[in-house]
C-alpha positions in Angstrom: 57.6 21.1 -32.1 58.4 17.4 -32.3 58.7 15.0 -35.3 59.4 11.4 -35.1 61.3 9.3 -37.9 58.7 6.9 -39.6 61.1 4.2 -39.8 62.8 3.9 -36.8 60.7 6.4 -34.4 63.5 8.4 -32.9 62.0 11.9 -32.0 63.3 15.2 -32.6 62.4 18.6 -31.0 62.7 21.1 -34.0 61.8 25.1 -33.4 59.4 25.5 -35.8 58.3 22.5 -38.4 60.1 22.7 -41.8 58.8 22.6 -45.1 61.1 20.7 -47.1 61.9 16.7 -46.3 64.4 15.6 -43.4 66.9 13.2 -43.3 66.8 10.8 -39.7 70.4 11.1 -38.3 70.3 7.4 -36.6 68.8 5.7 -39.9 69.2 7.7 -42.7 65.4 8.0 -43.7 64.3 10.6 -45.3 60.4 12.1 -44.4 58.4 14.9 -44.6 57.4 16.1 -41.1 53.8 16.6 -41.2 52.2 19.8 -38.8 50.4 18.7 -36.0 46.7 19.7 -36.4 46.0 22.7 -33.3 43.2 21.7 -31.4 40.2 24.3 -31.6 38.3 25.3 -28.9 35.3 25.6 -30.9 35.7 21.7 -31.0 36.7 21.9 -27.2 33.7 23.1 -26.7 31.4 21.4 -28.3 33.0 17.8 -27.2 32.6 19.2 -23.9 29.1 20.1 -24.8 28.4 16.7 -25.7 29.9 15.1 -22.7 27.9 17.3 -20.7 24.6 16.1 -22.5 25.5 12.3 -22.4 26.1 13.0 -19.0 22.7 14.4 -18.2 20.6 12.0 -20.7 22.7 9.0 -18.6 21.7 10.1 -15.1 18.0 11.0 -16.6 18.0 7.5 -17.7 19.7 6.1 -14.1 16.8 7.9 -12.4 14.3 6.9 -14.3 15.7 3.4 -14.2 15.4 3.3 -10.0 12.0 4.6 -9.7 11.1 1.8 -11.9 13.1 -0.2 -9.6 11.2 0.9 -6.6 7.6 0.0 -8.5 8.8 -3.7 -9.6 9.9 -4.2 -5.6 6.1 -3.1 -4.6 4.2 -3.5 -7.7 0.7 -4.5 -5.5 -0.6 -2.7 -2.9 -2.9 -3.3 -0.7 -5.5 -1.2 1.3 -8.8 -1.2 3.1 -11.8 1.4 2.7 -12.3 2.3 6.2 -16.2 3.2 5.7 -16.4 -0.3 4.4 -14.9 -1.5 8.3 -18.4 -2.4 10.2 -19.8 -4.6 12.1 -22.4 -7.3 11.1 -24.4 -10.0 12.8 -23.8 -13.1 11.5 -26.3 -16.4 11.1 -25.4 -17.3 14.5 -26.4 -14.0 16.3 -22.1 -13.1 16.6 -21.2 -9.9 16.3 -18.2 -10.4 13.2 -16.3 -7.1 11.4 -16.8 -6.8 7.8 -13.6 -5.7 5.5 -14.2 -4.2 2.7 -10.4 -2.7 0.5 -8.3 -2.5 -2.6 -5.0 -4.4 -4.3 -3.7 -2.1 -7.1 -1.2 -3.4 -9.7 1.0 0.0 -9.8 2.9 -1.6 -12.8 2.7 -2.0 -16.5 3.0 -6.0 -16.1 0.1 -8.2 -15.2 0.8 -10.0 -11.7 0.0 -12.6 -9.6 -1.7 -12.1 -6.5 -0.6 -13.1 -3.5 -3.4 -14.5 0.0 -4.4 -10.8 1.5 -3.7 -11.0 5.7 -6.1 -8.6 7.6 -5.2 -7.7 11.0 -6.7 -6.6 13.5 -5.3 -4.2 16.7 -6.7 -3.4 20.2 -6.0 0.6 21.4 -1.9 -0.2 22.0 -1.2 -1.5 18.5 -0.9 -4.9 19.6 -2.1 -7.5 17.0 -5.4 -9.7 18.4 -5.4 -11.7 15.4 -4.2 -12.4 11.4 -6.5 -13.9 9.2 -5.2 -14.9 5.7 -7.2 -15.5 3.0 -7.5 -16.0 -0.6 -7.9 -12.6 -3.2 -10.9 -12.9 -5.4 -9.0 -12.8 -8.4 -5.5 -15.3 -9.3 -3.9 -12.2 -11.8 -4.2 -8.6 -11.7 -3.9 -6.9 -14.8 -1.4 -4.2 -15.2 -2.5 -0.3 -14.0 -5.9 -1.8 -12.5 -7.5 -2.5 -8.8 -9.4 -5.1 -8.0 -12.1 -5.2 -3.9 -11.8 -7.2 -1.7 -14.1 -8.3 1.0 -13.6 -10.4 3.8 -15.7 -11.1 7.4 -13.3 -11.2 10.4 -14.1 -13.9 13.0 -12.4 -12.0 16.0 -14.9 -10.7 18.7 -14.9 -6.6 17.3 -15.4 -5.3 21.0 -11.4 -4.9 21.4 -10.3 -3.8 17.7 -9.5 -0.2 17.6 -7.8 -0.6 13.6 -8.3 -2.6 10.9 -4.9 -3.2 8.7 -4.2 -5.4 5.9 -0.7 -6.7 4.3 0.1 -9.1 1.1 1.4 -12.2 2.0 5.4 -12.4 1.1 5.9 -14.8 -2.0 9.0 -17.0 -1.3 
């Protein structure tokens, strides 16, 4: 066992602790070596027990913490009703596609919505046009979805799909 002089902290190494007060060789100081307290493992345990559970509630709270992440980096999204995609005449006699769709705010926090960009695509995927326009509301609550409509003024005898974005806020 070891015991260290209070005054002048030179160490000893002593087979087994005494009972009875010592006298420090270097200084002259006399103390009373005090037993060093034996660890348990019933408190071994149970501090590792606890580490273990601040561990978990820490990476419960980390994971929890990213998935909100993820919804604040897409809290709106956008999407059409594509039995509300048809084709109407207008006053002039053209043949114009109507676009019926959705923005959801997928948050707890009320937002600001962005112009909505429909797009249209012939059979490859390429893009015959991208018409912007303004959402028929300025906020969206939080957890809610508001429609949108909107008349495309592309000719509809090449558009094979119907997609719609939110304009990036910068």
């Amino acid at each position: 066992m070891k015991t260290t002089c209070d005054f002048c902290k030179t160490e000893y190494s002593l087979d087994r602790m005494p009972n009875v007060p010592v006298k420090c060789a270097v200084c002259g100081h006399v103390w009373t070596p005090r037993r060093s307290l034996r660890q348990n493992s019933v408190l071994k345990f149970i501090a590792a027990l606890t580490a273990f559970a601040a561990a978990c509630i820490f990476s419960f709270v980390v994971i929890v913490g990213f998935q909100n992440d993820k919804s604040r980096q897409k809290p709106l999204v956008a999407s059409i009703n594509e039995k509300d995609v048809h084709v109407i005449v207008d006053e002039k006699g053209n043949n114009r596609i109507f676009v019926s769709g959705n923005i959801t705010n997928n948050t707890d926090d009320i937002y600001g919505l962005p112009n909505i960009i429909i797009i249209s695509h012939d059979a490859s995927g390429n893009v015959l046009s991208r018409q912007t326009f303004i959402p028929p509301v300025t906020l969206l609550d939080s957890r809610t979805t508001v429609t949108f409509n909107h008349v495309l003024t592309v000719d509809p005898t090449n558009v094979k799909r119907i997609s719609v974005e939110l304009k990036e806020i910068k």
